[in-house]
C-alpha positions as CSV (number, residue, x, y, z in Angstrom):
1,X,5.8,-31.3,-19.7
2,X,2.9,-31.8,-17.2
3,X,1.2,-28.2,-15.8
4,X,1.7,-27.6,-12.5
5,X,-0.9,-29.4,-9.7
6,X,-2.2,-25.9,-8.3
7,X,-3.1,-25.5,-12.1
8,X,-5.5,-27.7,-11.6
9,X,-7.7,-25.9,-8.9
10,X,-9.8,-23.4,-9.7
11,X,-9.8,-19.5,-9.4
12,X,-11.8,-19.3,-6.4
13,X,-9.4,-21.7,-4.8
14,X,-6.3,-20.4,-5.9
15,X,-7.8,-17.1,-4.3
16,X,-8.8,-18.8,-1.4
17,X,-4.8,-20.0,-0.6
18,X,-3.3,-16.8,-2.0
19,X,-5.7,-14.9,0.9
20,X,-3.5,-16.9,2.8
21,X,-0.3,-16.0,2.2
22,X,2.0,-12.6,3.1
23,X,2.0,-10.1,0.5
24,X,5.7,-10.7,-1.0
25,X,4.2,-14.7,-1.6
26,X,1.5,-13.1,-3.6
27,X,3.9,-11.4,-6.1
28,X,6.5,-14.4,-6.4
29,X,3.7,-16.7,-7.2
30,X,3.0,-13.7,-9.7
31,X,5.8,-14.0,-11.0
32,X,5.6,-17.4,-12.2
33,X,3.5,-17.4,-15.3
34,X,1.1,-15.0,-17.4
35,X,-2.3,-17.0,-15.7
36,X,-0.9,-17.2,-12.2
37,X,0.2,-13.5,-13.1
38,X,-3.4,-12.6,-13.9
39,X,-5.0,-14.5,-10.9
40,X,-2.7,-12.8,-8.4
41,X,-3.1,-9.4,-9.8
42,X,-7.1,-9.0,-9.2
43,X,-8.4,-6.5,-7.2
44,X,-10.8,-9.2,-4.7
45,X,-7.4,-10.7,-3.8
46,X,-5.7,-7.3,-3.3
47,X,-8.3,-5.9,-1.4
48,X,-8.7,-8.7,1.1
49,X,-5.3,-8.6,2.0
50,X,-5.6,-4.7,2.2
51,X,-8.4,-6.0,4.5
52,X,-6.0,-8.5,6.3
53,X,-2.8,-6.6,6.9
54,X,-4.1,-3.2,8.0
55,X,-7.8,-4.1,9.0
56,X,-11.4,-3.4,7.7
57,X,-11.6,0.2,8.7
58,X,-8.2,1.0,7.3
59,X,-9.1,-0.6,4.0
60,X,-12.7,0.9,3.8
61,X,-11.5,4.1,4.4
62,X,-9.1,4.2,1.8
63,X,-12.2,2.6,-0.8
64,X,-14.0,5.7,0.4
65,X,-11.3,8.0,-0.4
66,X,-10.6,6.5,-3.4
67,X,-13.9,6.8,-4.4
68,X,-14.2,10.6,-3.2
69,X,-11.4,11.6,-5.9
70,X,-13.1,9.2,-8.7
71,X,-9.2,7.9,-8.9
72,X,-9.5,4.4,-10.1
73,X,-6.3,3.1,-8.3
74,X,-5.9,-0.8,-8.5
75,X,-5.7,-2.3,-4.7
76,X,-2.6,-3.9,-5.4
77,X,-0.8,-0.6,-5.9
78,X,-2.4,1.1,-3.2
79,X,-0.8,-1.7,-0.6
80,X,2.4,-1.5,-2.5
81,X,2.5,2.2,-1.9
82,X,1.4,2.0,1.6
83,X,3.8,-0.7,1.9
84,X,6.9,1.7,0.7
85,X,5.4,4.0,2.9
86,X,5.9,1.4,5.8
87,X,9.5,0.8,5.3
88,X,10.0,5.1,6.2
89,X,10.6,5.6,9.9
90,X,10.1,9.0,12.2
91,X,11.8,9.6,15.5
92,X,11.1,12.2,18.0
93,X,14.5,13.8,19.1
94,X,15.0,15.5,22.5
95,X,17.4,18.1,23.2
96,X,18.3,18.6,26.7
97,X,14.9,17.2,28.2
98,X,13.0,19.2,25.5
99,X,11.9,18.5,22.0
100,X,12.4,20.3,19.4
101,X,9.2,22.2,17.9
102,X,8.5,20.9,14.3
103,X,9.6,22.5,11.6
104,X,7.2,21.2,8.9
105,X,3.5,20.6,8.4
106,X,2.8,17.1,6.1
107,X,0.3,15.5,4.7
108,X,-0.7,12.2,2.7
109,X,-2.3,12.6,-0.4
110,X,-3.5,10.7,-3.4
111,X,-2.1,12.9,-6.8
112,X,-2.9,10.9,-9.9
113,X,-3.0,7.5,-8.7
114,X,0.2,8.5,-6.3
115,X,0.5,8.3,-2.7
116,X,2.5,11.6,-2.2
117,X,3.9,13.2,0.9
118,X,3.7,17.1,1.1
119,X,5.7,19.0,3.2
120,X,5.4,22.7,4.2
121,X,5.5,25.6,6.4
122,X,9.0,25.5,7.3
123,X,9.0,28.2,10.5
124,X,12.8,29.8,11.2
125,X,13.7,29.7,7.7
126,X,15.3,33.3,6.6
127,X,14.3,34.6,3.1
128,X,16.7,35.4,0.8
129,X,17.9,39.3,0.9
């Protein structure tokens, strides 16, 4: 059996293609064999299309925060979390011509390698008697 053609380029221009490509390309080619696996899974690729999809102040930004907690958090997880985080939706309801005061505080936060959403300060809420 013959390898593939794109097995015959080389890393920097199987990077250069992959830069290229949407995210969800990335991980099917991935998916393909262990040395496609390991060129698609490298932190230069992820980063650029950190870089790419959500721009160079975004992405520098989260390397700074990153870098603030000493979390060593591989860029491709980071865009898959931000990713899931993507898919979650908000809308602003209005009652009557009014809208209705929030009832929660959040926050994004890195916990161990985690992207995590925390709730709190829930205002109305009766304590239990």
């Amino acid at each position: 059996m013959e390898a593939a053609p794109v097995a015959h380029l080389g890393y920097d221009q199987v990077l250069s293609i992959l830069r290229l490509l949407p995210a969800e390309a990335v991980v099917s080619f991935a998916a393909t064999c262990r040395a496609f696996r390991d060129w698609a899974s490298t932190d230069v690729l992820w980063e650029a299309l950190c870089r790419r999809d959500w721009g160079a102040r975004a992405a520098a930004a989260a390397a700074v925060a990153l870098a603030e907690r000493r979390c060593r958090l591989p860029w491709r997880r980071l865009y898959a979390e931000v990713a899931r985080l993507g898919a979650l939706s908000a809308r602003r309801l209005r009652v009557k011509g009014l809208s209705p005061r929030p009832r929660a505080s959040h926050s994004l936060n890195l916990v161990a390698g985690w992207l995590v959403v925390f709730g709190g300060g829930c205002e109305g809420v009766r304590s239990p008697s």
